[in-house]
Biopython code that builds the backbone (N, CA, C, O; Angstrom):
import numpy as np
from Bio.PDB.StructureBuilder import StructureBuilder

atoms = [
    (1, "UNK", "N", (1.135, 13.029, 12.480)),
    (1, "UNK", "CA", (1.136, 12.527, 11.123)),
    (1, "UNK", "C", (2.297, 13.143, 10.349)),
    (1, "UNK", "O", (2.674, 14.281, 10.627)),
    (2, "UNK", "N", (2.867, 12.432, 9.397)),
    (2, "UNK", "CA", (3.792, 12.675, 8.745)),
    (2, "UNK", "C", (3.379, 13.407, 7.164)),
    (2, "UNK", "O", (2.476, 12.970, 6.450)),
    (3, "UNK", "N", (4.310, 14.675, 6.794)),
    (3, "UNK", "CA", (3.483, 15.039, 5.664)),
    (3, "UNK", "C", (4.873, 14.868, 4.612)),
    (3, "UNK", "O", (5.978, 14.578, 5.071)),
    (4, "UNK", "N", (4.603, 15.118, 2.998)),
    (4, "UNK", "CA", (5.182, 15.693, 2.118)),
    (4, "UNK", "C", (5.982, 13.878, 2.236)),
    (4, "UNK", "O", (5.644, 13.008, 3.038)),
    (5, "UNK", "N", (6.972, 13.783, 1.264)),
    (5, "UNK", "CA", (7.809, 12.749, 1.009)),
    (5, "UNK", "C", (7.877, 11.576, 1.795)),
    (5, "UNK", "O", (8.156, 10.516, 1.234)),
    (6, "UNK", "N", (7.650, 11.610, 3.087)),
    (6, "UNK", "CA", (7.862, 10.876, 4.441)),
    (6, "UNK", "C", (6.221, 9.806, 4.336)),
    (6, "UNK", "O", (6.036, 8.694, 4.832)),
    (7, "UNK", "N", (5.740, 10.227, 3.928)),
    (7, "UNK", "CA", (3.946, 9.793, 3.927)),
    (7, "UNK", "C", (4.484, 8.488, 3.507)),
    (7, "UNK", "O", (5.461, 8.278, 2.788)),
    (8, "UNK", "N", (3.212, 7.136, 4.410)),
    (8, "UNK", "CA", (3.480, 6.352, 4.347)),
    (8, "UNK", "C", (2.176, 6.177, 2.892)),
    (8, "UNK", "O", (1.401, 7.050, 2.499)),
    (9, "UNK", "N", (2.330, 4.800, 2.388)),
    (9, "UNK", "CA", (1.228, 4.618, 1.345)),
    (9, "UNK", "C", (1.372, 3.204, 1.093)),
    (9, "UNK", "O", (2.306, 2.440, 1.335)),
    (10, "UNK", "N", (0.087, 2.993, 0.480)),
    (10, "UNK", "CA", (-0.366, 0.918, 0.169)),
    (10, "UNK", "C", (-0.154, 1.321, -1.132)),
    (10, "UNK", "O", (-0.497, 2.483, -1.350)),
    (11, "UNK", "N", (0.385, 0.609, -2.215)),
    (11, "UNK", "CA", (-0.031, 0.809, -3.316)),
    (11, "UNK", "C", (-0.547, -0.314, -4.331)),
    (11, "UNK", "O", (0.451, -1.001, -4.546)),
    (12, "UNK", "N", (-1.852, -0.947, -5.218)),
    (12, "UNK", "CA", (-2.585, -1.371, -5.324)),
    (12, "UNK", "C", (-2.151, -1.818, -6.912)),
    (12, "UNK", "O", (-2.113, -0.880, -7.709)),
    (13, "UNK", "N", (-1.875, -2.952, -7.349)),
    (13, "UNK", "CA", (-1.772, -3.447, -8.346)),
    (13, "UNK", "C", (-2.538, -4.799, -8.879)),
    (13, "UNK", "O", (-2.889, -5.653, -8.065)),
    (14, "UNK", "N", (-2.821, -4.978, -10.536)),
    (14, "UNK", "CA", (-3.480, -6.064, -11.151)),
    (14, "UNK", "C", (-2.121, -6.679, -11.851)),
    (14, "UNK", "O", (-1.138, -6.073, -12.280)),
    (15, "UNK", "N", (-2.326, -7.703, -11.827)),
    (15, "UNK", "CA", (-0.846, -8.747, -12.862)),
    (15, "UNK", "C", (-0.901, -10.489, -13.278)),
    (15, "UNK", "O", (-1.360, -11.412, -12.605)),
    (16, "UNK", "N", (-0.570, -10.505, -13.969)),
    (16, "UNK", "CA", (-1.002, -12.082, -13.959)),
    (16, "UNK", "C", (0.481, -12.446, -12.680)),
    (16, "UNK", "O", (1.450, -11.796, -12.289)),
    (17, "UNK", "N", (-0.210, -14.164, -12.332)),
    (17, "UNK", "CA", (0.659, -14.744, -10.827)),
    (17, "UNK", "C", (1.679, -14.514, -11.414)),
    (17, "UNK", "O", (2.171, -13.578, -10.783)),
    (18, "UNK", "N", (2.652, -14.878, -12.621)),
    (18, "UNK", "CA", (3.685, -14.988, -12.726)),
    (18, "UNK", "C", (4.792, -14.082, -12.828)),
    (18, "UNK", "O", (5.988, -14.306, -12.643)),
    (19, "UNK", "N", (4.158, -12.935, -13.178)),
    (19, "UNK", "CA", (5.117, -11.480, -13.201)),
    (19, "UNK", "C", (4.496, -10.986, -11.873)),
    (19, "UNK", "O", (5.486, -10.343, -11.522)),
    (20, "UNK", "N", (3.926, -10.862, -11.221)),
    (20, "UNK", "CA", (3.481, -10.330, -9.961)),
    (20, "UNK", "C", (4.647, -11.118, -9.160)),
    (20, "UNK", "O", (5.551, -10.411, -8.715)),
    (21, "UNK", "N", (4.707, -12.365, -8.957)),
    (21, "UNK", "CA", (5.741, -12.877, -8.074)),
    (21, "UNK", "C", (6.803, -12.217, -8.183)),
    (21, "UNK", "O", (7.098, -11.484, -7.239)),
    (22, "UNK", "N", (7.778, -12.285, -9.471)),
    (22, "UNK", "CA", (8.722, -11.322, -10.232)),
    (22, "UNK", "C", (8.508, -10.127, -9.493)),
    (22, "UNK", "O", (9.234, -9.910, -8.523)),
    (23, "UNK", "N", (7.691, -9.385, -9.784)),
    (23, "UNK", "CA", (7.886, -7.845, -9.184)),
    (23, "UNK", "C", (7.608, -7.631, -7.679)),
    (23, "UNK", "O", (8.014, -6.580, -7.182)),
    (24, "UNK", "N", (6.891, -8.611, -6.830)),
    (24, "UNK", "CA", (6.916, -8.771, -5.650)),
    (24, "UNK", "C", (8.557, -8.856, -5.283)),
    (24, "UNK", "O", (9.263, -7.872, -5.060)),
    (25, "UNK", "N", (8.949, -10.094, -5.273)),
    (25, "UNK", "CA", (10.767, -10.100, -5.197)),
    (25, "UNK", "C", (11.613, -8.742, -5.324)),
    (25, "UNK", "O", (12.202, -8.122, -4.439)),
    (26, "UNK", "N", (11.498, -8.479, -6.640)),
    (26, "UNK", "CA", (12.274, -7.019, -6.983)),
    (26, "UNK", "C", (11.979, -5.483, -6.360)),
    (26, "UNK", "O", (12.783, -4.565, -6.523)),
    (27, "UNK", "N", (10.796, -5.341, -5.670)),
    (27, "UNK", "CA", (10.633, -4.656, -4.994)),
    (27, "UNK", "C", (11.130, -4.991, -3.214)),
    (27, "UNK", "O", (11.756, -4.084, -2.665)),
    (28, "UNK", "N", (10.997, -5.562, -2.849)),
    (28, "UNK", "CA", (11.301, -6.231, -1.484)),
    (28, "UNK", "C", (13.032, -6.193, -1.545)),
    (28, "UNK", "O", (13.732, -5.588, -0.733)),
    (29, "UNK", "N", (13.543, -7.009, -2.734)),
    (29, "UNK", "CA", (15.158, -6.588, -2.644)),
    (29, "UNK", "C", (15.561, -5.160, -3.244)),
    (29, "UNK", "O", (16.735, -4.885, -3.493)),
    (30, "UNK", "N", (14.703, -4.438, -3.418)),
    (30, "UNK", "CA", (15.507, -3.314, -3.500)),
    (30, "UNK", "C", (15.130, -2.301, -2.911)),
    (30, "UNK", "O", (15.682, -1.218, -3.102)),
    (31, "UNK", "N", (13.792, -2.509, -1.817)),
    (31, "UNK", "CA", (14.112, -2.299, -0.511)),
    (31, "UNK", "C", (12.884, -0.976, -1.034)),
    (31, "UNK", "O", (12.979, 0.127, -0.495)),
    (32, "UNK", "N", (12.118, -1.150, -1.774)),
    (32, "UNK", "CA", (11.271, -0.432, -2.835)),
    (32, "UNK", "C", (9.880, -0.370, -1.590)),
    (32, "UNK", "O", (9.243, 0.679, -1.502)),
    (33, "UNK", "N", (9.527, -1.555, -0.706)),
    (33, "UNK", "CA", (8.766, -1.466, -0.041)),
    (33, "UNK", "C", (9.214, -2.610, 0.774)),
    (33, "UNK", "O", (9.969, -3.540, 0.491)),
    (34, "UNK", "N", (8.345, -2.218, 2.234)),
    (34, "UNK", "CA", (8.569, -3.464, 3.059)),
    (34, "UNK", "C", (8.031, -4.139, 3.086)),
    (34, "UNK", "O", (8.457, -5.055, 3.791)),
    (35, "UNK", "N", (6.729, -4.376, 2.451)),
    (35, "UNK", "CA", (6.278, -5.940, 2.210)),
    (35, "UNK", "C", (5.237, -5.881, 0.648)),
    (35, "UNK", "O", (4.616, -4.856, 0.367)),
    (36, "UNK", "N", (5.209, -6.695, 0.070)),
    (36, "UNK", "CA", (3.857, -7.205, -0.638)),
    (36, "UNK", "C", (3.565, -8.373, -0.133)),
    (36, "UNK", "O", (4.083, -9.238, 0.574)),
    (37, "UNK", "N", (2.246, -8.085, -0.886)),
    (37, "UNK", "CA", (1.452, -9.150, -0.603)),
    (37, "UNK", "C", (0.532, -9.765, -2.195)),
    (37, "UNK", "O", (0.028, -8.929, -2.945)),
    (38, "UNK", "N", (0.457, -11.006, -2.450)),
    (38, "UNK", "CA", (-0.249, -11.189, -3.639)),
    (38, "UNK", "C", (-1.186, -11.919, -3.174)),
    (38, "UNK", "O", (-0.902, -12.769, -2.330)),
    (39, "UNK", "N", (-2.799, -11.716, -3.714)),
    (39, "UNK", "CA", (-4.371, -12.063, -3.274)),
    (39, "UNK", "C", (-4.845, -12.677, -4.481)),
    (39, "UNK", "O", (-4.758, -12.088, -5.559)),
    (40, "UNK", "N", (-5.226, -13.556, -4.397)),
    (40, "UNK", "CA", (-5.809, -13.972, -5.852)),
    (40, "UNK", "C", (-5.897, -15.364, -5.918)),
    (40, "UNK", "O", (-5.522, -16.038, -4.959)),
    (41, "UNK", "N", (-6.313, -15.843, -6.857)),
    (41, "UNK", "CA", (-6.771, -14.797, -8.403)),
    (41, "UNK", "C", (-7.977, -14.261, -7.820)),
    (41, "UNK", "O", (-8.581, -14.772, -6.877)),
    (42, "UNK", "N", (-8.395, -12.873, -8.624)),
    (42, "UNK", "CA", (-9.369, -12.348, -9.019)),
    (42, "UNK", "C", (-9.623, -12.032, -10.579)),
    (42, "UNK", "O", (-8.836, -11.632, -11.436)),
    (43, "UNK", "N", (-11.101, -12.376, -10.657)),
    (43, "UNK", "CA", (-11.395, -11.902, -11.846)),
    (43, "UNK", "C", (-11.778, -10.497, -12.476)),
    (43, "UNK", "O", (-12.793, -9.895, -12.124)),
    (44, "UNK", "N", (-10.964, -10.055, -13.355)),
    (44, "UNK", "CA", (-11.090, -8.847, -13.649)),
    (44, "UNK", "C", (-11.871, -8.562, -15.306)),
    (44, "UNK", "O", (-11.524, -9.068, -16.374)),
    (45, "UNK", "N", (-12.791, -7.773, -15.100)),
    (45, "UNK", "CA", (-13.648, -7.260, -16.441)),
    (45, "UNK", "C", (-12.755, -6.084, -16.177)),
    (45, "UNK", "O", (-12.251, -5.586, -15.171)),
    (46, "UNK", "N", (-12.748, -5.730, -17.963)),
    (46, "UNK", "CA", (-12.700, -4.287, -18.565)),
    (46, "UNK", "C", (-12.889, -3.812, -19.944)),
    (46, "UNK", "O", (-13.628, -4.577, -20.563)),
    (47, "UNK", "N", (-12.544, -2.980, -20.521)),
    (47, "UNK", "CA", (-12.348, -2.870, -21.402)),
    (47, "UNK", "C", (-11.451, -2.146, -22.034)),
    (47, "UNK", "O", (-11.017, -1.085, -21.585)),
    (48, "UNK", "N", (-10.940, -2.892, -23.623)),
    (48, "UNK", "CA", (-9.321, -2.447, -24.200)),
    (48, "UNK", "C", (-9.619, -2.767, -26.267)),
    (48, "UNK", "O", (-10.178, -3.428, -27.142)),
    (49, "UNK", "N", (-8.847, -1.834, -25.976)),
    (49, "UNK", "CA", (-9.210, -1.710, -27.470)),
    (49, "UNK", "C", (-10.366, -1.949, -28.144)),
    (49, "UNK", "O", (-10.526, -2.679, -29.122)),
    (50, "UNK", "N", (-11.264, -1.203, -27.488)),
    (50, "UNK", "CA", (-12.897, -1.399, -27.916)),
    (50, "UNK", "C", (-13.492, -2.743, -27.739)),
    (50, "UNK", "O", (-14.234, -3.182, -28.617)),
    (51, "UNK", "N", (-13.224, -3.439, -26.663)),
    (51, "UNK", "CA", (-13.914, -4.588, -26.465)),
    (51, "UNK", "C", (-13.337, -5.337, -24.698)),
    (51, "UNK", "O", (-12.219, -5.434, -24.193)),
    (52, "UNK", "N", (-14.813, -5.760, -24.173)),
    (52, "UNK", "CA", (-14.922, -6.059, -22.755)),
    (52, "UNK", "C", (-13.977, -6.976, -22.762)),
    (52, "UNK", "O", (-13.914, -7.490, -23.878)),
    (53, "UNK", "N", (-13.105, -7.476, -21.913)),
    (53, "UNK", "CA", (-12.056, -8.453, -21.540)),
    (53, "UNK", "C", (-12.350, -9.002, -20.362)),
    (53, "UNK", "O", (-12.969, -8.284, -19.576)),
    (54, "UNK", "N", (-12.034, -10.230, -19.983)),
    (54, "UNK", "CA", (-12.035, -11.210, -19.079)),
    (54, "UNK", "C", (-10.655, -11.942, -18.645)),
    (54, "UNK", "O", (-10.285, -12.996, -19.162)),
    (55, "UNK", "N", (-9.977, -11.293, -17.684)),
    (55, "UNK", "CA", (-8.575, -12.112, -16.856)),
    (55, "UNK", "C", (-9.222, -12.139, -15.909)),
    (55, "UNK", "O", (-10.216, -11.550, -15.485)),
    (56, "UNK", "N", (-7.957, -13.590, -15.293)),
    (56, "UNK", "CA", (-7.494, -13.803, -14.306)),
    (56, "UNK", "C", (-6.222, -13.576, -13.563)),
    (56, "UNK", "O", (-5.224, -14.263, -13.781)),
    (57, "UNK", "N", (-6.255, -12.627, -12.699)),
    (57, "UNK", "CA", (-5.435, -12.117, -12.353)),
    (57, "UNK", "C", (-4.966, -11.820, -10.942)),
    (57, "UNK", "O", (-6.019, -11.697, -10.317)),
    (58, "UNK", "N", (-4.218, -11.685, -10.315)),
    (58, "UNK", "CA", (-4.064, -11.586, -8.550)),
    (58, "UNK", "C", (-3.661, -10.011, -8.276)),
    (58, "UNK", "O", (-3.100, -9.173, -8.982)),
    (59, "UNK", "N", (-4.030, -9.991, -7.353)),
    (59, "UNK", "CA", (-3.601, -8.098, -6.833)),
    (59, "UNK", "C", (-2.381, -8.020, -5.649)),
    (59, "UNK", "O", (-2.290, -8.743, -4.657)),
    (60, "UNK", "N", (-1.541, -7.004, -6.031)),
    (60, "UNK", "CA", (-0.670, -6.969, -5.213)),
    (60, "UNK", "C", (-0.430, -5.545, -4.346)),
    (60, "UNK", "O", (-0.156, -4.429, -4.788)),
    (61, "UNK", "N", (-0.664, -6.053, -2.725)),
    (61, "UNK", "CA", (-1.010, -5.021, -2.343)),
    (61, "UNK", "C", (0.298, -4.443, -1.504)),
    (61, "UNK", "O", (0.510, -5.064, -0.462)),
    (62, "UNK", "N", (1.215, -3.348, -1.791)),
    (62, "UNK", "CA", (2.307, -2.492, -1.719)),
    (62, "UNK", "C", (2.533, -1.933, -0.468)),
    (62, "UNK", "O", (1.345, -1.761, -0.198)),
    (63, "UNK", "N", (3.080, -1.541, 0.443)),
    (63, "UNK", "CA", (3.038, -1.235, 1.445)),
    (63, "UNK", "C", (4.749, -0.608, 1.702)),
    (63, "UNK", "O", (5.739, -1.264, 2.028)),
    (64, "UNK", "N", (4.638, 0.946, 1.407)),
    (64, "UNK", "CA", (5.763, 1.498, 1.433)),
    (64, "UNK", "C", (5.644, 3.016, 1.886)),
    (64, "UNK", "O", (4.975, 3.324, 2.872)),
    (65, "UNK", "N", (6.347, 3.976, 1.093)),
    (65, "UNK", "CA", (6.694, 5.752, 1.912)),
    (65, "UNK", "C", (6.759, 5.973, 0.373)),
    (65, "UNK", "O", (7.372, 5.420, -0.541)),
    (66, "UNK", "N", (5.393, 7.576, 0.502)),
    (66, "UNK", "CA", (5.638, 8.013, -0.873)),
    (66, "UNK", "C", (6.566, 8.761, -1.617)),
    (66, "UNK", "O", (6.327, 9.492, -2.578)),
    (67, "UNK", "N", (7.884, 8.457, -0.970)),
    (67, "UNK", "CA", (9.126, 9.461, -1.870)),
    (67, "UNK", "C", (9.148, 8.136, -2.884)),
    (67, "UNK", "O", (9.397, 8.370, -4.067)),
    (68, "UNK", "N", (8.904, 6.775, -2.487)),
    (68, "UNK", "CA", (9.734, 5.753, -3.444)),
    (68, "UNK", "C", (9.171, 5.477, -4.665)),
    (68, "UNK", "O", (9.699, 4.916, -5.625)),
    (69, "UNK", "N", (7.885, 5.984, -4.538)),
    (69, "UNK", "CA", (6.710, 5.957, -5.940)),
    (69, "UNK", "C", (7.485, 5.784, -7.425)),
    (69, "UNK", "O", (7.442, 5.098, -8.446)),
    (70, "UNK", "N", (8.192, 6.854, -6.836)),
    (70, "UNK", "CA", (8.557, 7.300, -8.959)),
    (70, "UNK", "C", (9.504, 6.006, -9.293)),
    (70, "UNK", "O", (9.613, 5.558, -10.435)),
    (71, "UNK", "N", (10.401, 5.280, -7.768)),
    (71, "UNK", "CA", (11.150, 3.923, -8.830)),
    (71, "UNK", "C", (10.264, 3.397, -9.033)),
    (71, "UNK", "O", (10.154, 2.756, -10.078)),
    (72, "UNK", "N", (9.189, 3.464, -8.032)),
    (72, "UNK", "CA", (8.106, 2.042, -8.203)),
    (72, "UNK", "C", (7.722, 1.664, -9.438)),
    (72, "UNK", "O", (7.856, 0.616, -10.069)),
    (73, "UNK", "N", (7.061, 3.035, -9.744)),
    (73, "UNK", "CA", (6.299, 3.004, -11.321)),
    (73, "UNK", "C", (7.077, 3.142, -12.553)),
    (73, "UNK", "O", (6.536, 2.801, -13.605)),
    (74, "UNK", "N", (8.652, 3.738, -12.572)),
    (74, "UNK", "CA", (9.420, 3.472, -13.610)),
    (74, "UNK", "C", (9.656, 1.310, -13.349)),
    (74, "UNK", "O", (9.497, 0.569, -14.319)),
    (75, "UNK", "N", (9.924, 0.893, -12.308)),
    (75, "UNK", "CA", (10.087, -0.699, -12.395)),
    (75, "UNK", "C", (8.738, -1.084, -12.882)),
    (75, "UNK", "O", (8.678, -1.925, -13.779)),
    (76, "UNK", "N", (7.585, -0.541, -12.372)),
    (76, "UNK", "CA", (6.220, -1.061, -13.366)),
    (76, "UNK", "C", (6.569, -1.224, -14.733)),
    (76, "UNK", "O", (6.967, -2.163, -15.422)),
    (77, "UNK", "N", (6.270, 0.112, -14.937)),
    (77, "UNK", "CA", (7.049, 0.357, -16.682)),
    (77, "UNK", "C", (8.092, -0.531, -17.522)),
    (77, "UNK", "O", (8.185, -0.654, -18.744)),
    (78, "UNK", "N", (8.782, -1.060, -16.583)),
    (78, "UNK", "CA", (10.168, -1.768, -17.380)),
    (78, "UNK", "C", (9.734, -3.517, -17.283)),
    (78, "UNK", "O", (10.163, -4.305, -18.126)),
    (79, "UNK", "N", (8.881, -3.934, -16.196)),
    (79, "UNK", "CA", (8.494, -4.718, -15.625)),
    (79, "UNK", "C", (7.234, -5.457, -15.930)),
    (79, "UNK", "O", (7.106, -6.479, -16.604)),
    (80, "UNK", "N", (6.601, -4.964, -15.497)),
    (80, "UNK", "CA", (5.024, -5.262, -16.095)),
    (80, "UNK", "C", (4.972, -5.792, -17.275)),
    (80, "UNK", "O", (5.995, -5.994, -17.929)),
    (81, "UNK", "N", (3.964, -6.040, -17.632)),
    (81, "UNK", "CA", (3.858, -7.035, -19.237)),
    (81, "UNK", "C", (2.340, -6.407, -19.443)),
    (81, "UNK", "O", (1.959, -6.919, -20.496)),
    (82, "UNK", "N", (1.405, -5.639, -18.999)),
    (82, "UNK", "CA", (0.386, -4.629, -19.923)),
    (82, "UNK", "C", (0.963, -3.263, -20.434)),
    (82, "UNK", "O", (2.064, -2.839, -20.082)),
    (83, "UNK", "N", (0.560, -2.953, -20.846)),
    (83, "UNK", "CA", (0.797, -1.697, -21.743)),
    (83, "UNK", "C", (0.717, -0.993, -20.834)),
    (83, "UNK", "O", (1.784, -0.824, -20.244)),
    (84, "UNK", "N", (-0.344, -0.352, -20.347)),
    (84, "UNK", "CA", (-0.838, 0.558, -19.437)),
    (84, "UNK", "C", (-0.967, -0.959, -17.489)),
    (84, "UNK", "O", (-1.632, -1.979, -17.314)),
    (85, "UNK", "N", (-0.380, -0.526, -16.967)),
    (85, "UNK", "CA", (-0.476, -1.383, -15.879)),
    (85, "UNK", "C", (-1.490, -0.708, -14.730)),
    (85, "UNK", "O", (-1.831, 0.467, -14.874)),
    (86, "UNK", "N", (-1.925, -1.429, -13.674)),
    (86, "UNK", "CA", (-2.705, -0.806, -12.802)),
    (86, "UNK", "C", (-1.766, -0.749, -11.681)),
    (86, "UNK", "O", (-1.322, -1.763, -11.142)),
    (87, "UNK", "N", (-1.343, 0.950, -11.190)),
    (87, "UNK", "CA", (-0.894, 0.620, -10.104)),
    (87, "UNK", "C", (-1.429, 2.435, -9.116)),
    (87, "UNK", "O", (-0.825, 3.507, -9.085)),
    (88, "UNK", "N", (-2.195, 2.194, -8.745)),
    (88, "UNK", "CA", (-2.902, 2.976, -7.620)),
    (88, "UNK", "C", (-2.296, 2.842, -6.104)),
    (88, "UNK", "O", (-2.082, 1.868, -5.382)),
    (89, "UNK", "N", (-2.080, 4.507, -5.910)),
    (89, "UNK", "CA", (-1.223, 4.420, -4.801)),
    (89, "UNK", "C", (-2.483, 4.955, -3.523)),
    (89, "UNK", "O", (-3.348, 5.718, -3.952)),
    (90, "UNK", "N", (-2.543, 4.646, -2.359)),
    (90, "UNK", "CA", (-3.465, 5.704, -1.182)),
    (90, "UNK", "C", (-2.364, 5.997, 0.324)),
    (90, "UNK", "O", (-1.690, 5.118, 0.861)),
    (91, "UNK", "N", (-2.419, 7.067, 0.644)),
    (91, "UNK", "CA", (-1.969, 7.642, 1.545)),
    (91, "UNK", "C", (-2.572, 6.584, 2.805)),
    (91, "UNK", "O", (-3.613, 5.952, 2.628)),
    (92, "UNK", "N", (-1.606, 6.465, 4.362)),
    (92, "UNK", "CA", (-2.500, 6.038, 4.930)),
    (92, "UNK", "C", (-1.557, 6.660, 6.445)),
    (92, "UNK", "O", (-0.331, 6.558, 6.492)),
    (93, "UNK", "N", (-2.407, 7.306, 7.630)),
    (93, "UNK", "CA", (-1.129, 7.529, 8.640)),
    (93, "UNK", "C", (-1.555, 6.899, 9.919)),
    (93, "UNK", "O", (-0.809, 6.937, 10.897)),
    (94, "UNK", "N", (-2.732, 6.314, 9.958)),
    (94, "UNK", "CA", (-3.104, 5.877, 10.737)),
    (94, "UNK", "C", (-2.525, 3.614, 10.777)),
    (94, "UNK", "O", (-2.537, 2.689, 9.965)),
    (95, "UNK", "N", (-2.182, 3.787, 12.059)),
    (95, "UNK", "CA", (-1.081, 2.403, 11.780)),
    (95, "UNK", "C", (-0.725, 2.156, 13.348)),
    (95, "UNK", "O", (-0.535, 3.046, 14.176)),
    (96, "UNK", "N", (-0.676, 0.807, 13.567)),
    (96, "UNK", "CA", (0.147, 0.865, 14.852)),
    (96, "UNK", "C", (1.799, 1.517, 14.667)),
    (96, "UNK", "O", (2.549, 1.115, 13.777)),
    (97, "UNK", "N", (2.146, 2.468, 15.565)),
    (97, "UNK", "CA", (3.356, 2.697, 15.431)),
    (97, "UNK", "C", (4.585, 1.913, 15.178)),
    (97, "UNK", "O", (5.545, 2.267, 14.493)),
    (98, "UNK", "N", (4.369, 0.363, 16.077)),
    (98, "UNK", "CA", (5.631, -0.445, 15.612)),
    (98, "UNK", "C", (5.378, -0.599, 14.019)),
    (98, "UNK", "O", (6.365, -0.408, 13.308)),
    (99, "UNK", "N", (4.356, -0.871, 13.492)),
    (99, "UNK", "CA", (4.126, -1.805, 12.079)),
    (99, "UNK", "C", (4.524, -0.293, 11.150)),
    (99, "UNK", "O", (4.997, -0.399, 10.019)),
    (100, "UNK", "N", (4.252, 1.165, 11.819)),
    (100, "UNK", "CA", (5.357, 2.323, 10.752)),
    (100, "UNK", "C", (6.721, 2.074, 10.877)),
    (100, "UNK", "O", (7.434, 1.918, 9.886)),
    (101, "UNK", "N", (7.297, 2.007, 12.455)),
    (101, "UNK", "CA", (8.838, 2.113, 12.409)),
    (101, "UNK", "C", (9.607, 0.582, 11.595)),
    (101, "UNK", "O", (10.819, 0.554, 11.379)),
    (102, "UNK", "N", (8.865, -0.367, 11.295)),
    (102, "UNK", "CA", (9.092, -1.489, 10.924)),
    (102, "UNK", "C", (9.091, -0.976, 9.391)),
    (102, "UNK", "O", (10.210, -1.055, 8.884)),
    (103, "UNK", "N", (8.197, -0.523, 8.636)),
    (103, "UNK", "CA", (8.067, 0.100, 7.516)),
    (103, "UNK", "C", (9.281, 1.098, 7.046)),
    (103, "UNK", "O", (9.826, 1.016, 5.946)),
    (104, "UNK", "N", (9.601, 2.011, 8.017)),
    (104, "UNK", "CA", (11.021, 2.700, 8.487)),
    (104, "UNK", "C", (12.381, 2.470, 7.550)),
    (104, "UNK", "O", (12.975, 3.073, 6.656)),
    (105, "UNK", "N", (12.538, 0.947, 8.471)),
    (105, "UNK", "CA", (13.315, 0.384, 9.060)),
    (105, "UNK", "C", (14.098, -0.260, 7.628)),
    (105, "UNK", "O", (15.225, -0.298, 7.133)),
    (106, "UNK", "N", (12.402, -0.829, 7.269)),
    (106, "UNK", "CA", (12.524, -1.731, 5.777)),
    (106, "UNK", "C", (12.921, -1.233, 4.311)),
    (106, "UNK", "O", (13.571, -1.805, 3.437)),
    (107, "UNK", "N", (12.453, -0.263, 4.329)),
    (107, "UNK", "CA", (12.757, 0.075, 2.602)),
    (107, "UNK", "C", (13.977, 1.473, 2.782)),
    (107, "UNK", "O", (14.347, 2.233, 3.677)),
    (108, "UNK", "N", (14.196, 1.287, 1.728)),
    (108, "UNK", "CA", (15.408, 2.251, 1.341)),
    (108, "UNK", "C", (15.521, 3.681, 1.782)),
    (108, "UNK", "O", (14.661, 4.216, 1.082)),
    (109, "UNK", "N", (16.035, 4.585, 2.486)),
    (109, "UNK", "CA", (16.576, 5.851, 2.723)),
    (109, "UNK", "C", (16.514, 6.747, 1.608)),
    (109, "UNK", "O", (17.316, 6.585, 0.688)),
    (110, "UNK", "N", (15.763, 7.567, 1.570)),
    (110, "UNK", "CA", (15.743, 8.621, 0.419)),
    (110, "UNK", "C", (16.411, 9.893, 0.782)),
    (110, "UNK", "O", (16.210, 10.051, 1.987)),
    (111, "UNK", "N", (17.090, 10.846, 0.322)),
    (111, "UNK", "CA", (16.924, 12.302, 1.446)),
    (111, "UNK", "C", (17.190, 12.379, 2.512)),
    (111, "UNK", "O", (17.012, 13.435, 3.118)),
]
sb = StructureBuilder()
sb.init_structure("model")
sb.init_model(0)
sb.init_chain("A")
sb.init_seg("    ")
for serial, (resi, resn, name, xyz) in enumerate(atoms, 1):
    if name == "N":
        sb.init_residue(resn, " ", resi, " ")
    sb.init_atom(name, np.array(xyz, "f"), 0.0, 1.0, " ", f" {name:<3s}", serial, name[0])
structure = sb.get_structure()
């Protein structure tokens, strides 16, 4: 298993379809991760500014190496269209080996 910067990770986002496509693209060309994927719609409850909310929304599920996090979530930030965006990252090292070195292969060189 791989530790510290090298760690591979999914990372887990909510967005409406139309900026999710948008940030799907911009991550993939800038090599931010080697693949997304968008699932949806799902319906999402919560609550914001003191009152339960109801979207529709699709999830986009990230699949990259955790040195690249910090562009990830500054492009959230610049990107995204909620205030506060959902983007949850999980460690994962267990993988067929080709589908890591493919992961490798795909996103950008850090270090």
């Amino acid at each position: 298993m791989k530790t510290g910067k090298d760690n591979y990770v999914m990372g887990i986002a909510s967005s409406p379809q139309k900026e999710a496509d948008m940030i799907a693209k911009e991550l993939i060309s800038k090599q931010l991760a080697a693949c997304v994927q968008i699932i949806g719609p799902v319906t999402s409850f919560y609550h914001w500014e003191g009152k339960m909310q109801k979207d529709s929304e699709v999830l986009l599920f990230i699949k990259t190496k955790e040195k690249l996090i910090k562009e990830i979530e500054n492009m959230f930030k610049e990107k995204h269209p909620y205030e506060i965006p959902e983007l949850i990252f999980f460690s994962f090292s267990k993988a067929l080996s080709s589908y890591l070195k493919w992961i490798d292969k795909s996103v950008k060189q850090i270090g």
